[in-house]
C-alpha positions as CSV (number, residue, x, y, z in Angstrom):
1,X,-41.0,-19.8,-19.2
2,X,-39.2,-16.7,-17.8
3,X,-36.2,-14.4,-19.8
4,X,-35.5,-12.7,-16.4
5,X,-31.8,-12.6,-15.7
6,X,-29.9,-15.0,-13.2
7,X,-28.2,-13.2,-11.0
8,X,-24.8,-14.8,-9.1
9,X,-23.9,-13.2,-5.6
10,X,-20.1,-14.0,-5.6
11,X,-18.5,-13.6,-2.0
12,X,-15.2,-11.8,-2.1
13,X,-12.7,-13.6,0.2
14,X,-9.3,-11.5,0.8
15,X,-6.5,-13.5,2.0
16,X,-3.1,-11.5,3.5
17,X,0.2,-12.3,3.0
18,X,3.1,-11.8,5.2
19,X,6.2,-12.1,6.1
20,X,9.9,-10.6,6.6
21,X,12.2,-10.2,3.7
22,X,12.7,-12.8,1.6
23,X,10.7,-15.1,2.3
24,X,8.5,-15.3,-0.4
25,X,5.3,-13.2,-0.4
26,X,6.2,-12.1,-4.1
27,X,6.3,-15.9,-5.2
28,X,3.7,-16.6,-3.4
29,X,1.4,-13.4,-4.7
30,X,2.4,-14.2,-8.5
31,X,1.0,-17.7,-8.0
32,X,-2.5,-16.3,-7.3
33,X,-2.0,-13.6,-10.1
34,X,-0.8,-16.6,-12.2
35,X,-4.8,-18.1,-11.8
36,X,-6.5,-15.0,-12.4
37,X,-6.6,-13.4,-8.7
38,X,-6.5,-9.7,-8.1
39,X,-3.7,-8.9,-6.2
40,X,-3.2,-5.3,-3.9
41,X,0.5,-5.0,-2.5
42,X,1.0,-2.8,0.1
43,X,4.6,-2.6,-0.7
44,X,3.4,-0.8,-4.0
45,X,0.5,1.3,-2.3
46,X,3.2,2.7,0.2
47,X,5.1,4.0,-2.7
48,X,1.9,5.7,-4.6
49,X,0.9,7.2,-1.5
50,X,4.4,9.7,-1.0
51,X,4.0,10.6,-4.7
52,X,4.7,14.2,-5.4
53,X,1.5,15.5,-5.2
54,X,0.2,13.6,-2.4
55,X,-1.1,15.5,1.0
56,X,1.3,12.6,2.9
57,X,4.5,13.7,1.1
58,X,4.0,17.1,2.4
59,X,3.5,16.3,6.1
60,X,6.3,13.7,5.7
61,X,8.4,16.9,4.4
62,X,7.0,18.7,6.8
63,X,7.8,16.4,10.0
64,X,11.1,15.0,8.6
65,X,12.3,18.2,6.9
66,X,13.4,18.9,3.3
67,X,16.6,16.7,3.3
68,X,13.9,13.9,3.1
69,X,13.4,15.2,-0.6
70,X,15.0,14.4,-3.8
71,X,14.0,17.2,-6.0
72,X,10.1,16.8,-5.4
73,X,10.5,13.1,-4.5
74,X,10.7,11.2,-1.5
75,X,14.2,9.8,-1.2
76,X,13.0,6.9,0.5
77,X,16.5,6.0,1.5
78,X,17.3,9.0,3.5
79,X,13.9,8.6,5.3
80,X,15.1,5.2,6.1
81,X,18.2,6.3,7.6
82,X,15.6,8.5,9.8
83,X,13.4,6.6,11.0
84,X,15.3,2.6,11.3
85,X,17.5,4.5,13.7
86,X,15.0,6.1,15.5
87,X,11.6,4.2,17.2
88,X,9.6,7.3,17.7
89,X,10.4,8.9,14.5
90,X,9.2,5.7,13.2
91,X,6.0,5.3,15.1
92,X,5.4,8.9,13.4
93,X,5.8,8.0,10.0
94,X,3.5,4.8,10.4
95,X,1.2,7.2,11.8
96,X,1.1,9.3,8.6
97,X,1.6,6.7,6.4
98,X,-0.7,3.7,7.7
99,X,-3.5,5.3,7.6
100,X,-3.3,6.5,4.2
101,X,-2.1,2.9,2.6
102,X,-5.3,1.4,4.1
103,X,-7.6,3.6,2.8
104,X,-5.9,3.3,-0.9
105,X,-6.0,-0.2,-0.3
106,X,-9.2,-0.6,0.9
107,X,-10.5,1.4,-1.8
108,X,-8.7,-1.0,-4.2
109,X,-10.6,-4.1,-2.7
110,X,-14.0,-2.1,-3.3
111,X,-13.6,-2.0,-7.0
112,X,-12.3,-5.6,-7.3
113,X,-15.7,-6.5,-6.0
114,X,-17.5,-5.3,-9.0
């Protein structure tokens, strides 16, 4: 008779949700929180990334200039105002921002795992 451990490989599947605004990704997400699932929202990963302190807020400053900045805060509204009217300026701040919410997010999936 053996006292060795069992050992259980669990494989991690990673489903995406999407969808415009509205149409129910937040229902949908607290469903699978609701049965014990770990959930990573970009929505909220996009925010912790421009948090004062964070190398991205300064380029965003930077690129966008100081207006963008609510005392040493993004105002997210004003960069809005930028960017929705402007394609490019928006292809620039995916290009700072993207990056950076993938690696947070990925980083997030790696320590669901364990």
């Amino acid at each position: 008779m053996s006292f060795l451990p069992t050992v259980t490989i669990i494989s991690m599947k990673k489903i995406g949700i999407t969808g415009g605004i509205g149409s129910g990704k937040t229902v949908v997400s607290n469903v699978f929180r609701g049965e014990g699932f770990s959930i990573i929202d970009a929505d909220v990963v996009a925010r912790q990334v421009v948090e004062p302190g964070r190398h991205e807020l300064e380029e965003l400053k930077n690129v966008f200039g100081v207006e963008i900045m609510q005392g040493n805060a993004l105002d997210r509204k004003k960069l809005g105002q930028i960017v929705f009217s402007d394609s490019h300026k928006r292809k620039i701040l995916d290009s700072i921002l993207q990056p950076a919410i993938r690696q947070a997010m990925l980083i997030q999936m790696d320590y669901f795992q364990y």
